[in-house]
C-alpha positions as CSV (number, residue, x, y, z in Angstrom):
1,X,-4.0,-24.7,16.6
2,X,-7.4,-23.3,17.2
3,X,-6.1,-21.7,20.7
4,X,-3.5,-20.2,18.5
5,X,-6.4,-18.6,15.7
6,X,-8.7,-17.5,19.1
7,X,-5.6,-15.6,20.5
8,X,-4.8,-13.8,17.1
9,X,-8.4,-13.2,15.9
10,X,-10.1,-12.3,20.0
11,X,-10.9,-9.0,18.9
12,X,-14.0,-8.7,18.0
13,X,-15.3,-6.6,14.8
14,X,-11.8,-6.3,13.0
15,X,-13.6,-5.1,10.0
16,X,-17.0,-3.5,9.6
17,X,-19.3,-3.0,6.8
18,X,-21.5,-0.2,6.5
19,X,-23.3,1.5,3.6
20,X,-26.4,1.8,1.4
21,X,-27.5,-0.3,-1.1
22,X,-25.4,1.5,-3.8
23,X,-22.2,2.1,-2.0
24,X,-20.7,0.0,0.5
25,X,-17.7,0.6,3.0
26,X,-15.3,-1.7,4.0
27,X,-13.4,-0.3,7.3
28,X,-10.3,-1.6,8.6
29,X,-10.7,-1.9,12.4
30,X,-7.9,-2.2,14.3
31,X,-6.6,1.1,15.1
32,X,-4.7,0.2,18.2
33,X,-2.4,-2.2,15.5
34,X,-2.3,0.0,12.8
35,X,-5.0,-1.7,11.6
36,X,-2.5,-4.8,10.2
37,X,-4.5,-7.1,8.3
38,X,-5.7,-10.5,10.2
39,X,-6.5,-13.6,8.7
40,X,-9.7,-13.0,10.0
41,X,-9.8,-9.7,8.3
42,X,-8.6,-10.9,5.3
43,X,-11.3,-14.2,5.0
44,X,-14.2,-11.4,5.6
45,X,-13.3,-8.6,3.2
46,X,-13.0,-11.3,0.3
47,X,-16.5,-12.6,1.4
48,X,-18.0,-9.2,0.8
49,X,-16.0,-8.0,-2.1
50,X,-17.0,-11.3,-4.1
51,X,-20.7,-11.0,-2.6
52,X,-20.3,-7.0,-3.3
53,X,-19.1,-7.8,-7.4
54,X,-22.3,-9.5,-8.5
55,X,-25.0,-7.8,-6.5
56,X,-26.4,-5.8,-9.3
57,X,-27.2,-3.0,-6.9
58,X,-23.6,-1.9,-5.4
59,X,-22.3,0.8,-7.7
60,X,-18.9,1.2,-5.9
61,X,-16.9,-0.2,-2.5
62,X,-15.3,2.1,-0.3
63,X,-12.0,1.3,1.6
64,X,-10.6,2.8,4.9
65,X,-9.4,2.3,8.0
66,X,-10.0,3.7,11.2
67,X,-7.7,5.4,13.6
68,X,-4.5,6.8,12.6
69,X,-3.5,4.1,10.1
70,X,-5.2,3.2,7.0
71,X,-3.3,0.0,7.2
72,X,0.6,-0.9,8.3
73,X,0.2,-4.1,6.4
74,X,-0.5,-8.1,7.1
75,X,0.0,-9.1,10.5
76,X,3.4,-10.4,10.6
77,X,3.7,-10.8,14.2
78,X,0.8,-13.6,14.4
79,X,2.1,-15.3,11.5
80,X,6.0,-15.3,12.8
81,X,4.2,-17.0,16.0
82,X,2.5,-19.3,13.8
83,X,5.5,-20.4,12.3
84,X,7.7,-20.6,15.2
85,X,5.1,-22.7,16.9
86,X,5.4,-24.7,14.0
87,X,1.7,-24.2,12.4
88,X,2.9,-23.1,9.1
89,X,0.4,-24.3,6.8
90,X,-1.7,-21.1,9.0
91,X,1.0,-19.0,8.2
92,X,1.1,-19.7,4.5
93,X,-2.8,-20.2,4.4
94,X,-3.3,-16.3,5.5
95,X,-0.4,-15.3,3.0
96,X,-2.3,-16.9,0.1
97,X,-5.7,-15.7,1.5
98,X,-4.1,-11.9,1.2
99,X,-2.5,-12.3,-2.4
100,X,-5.6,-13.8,-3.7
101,X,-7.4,-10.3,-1.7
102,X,-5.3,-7.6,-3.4
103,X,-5.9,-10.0,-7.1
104,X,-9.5,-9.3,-6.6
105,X,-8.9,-5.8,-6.0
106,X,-6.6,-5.3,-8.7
107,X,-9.4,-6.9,-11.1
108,X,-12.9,-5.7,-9.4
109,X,-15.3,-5.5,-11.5
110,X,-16.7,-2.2,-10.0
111,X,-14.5,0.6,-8.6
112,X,-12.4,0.5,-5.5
113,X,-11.7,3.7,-3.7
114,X,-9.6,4.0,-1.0
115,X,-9.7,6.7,1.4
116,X,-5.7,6.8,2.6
117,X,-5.3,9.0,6.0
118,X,-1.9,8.0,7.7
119,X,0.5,5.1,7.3
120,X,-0.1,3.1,4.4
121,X,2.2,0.0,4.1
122,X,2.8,-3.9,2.7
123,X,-0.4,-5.2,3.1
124,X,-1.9,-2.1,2.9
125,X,-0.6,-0.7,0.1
126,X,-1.2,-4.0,-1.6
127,X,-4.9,-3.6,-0.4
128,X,-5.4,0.3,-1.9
129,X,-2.8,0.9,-4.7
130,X,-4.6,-2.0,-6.5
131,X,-7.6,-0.2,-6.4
132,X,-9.2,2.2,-9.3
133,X,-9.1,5.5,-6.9
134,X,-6.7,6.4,-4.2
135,X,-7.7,9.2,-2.0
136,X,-4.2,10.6,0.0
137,X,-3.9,13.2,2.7
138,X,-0.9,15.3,4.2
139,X,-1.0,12.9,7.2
140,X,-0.8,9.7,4.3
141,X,2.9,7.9,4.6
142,X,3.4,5.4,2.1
143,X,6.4,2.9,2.0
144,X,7.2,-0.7,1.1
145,X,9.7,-1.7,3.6
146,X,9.8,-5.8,3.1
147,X,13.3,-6.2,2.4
148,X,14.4,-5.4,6.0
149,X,12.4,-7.8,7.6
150,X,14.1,-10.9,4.8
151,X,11.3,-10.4,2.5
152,X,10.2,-9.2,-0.8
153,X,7.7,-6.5,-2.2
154,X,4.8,-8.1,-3.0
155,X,1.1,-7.5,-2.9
156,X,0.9,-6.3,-7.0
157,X,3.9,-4.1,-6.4
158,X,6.2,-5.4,-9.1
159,X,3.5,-4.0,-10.9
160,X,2.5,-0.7,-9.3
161,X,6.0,0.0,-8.5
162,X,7.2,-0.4,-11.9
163,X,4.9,2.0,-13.3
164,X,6.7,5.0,-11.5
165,X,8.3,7.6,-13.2
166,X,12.0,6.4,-14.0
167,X,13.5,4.3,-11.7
168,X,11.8,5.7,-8.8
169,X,9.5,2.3,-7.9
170,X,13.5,0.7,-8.0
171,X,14.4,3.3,-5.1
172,X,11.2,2.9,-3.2
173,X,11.4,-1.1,-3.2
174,X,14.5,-1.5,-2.5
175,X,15.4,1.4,0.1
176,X,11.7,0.9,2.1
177,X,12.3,5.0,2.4
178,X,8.8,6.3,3.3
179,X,6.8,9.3,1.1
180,X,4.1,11.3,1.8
181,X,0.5,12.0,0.6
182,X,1.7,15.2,-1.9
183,X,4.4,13.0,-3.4
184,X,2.5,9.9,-3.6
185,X,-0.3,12.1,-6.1
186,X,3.2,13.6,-8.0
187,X,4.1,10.0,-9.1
188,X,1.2,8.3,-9.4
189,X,0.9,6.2,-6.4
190,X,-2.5,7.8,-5.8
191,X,-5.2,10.1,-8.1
192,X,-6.5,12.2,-6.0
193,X,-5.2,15.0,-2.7
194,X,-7.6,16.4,-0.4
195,X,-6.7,18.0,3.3
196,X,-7.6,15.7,6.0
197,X,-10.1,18.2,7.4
198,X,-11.9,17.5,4.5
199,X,-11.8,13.1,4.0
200,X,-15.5,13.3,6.0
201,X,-16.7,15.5,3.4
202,X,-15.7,13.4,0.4
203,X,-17.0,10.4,2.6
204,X,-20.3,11.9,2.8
205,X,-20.2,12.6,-1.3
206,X,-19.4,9.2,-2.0
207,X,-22.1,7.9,0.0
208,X,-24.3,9.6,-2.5
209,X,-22.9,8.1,-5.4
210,X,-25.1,5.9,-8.2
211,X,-22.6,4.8,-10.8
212,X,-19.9,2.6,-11.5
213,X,-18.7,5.4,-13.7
214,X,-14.8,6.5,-12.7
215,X,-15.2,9.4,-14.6
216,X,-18.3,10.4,-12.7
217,X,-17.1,9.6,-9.1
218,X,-13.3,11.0,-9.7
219,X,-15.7,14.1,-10.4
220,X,-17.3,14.0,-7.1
221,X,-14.2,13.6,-5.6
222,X,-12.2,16.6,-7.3
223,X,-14.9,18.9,-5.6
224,X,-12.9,18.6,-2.7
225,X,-9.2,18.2,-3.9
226,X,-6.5,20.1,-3.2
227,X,-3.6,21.3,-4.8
228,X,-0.9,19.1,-3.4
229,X,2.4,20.9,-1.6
230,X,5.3,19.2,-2.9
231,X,8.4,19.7,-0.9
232,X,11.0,20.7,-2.8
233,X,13.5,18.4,-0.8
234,X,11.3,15.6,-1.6
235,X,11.8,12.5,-3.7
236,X,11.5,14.5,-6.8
237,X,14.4,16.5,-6.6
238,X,16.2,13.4,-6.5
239,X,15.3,11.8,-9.3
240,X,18.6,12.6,-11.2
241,X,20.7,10.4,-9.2
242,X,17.7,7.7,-8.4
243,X,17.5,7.2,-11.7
244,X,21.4,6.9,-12.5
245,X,21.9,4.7,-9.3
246,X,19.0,2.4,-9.5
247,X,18.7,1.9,-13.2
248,X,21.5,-0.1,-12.6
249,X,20.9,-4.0,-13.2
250,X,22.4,-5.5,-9.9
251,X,22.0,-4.9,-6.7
252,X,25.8,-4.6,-5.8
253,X,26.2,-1.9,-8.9
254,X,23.1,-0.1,-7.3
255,X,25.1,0.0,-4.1
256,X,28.6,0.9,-5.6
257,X,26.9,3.5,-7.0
258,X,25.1,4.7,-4.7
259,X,28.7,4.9,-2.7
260,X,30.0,6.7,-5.3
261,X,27.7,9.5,-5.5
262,X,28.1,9.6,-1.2
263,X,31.6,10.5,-1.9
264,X,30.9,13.4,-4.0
265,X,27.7,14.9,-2.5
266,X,27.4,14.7,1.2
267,X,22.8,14.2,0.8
268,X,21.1,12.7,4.2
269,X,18.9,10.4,1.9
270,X,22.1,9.0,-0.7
271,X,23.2,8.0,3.1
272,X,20.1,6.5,4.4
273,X,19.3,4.5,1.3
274,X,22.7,3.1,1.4
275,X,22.4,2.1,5.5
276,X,19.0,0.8,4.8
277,X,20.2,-1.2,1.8
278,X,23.4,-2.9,3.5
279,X,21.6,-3.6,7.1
280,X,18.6,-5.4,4.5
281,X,18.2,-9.0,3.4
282,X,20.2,-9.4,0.4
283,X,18.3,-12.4,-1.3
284,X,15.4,-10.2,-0.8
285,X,16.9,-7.2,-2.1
286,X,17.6,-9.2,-5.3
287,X,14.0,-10.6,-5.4
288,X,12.4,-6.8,-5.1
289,X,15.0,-5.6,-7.7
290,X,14.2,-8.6,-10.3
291,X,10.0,-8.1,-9.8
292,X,10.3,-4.0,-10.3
293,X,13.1,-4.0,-12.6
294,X,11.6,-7.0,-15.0
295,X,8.0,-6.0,-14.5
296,X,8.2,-2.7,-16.6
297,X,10.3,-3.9,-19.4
């Protein structure tokens, strides 16, 4: 077993932490894996974050990741390993470990603000949407695509998903469909839009920060925002038939309609959803569809 945990966890420096007394960074550092979230990874950043909540002196904690990926999520390879080797209490120990993580998030007692460039997913959306502040880019892709590897969305999405306009967090769950920076600010998913070209510069502001005041850092940060270019093709102008489709109760109506609507429009994305949906895990679409569906009524 502990030839196993060397071989998953040999990098060295997976995570670093920088800052000043006041505002401390947490920095995902994997970029040649997308920065997927180790069990090593996840051990540290709830060490600091607990350490980081009652020391007196830190003001705010700063999330990102290095690379071109803020994260791609938990690191399913190594646990699939884990579990085919037949170690599965490791497997279910770094599951539990990363729950617990994006729980402490969700209820920090200081601000969280994550600093999103690039692909954003499962585990990593779990580790920044739970956060008071999320920072997106144009380059920022954001999707939940559990169900098509025979799982469910997790990580606190039942309940950030099922705060998203109409039935929208229904589509995203389910589907796995992916969504960019501009859209992500348009629904809520994140607060705040800035241009990549300028992420250093709102890094640099933050690092002058002194409060735990939202109100006063989300000020700092709309020095630099920009106004975000939503596409007119993008998941907004389907809204109409997301929210007929998936405001349905059952996974096979959600389908049947979905089928329907295929037969009088002929939309890329009314086709995708469907392909994605019938080639996905169907306990696990049921599982998604119960948390998101349930969780906002």
């Amino acid at each position: 077993m502990a030839m196993i945990r060397h071989s998953f966890d040999k990098d060295v420096n997976q995570v670093l932490f920088e800052g000043n007394s006041c505002v401390k960074k947490v920095i995902l550092n994997r970029p040649q894996k997308l920065n997927c979230l180790s069990h090593q990874m996840i051990s540290e950043i709830t060490k600091k974050l607990k350490a980081y909540e009652i020391d007196p002196e830190v003001k705010v904690v700063v999330l990102k990741g290095n690379g071109k990926a803020f994260c791609a999520g938990g690191d399913v390879v190594a646990s699939y390993i884990c579990m085919v080797a037949g170690h599965w209490s490791y497997a279910a120990s770094s599951y539990k470990k990363q729950v617990v993580l994006d729980y402490i998030v969700a209820t920090y007692g200081k601000p969280v603000v994550a600093l999103i460039h690039g692909i954003v997913m499962g585990g990593g959306a779990g580790l920044s949407m739970n956060g008071a502040l999320k920072i997106v880019t144009e380059n920022t892709v954001f999707a939940m695509p559990e169900t098509s590897i025979g799982h469910f969305v997790d990580v606190g999405a039942s309940y950030f998903l099922s705060r998203l306009p109409g039935f929208l967090g229904e589509y995203l769950g389910l589907t796995g469909t992916k969504i960019r920076g501009p859209d992500m600010v348009a629904c809520g998913l994140a607060t705040h839009f800035v241009l990549s070209k300028d992420l250093h510069l709102v890094e640099s502001a933050l690092d002058e920060v002194t409060s735990s005041d939202t109100c006063k850092i989300s000020k700092v940060i709309r020095i630099y925002e920009h106004r975000p270019d939503v596409k007119q093709d993008g998941v907004y102008s389907r809204m109409e038939i997301i929210n007929k489709c998936f405001s349905r109760k059952t996974v096979e109506e959600i389908l049947s309609s979905l089928e329907r609507e295929a037969e009088d429009r002929e939309e890329k994305w009314i086709l995708e959803a469907i392909k994605s949906m019938k080639s996905a895990c169907p306990i696990s679409l049921k599982i998604s569809l119960k948390s998101v569906y349930n969780e906002g009524f």
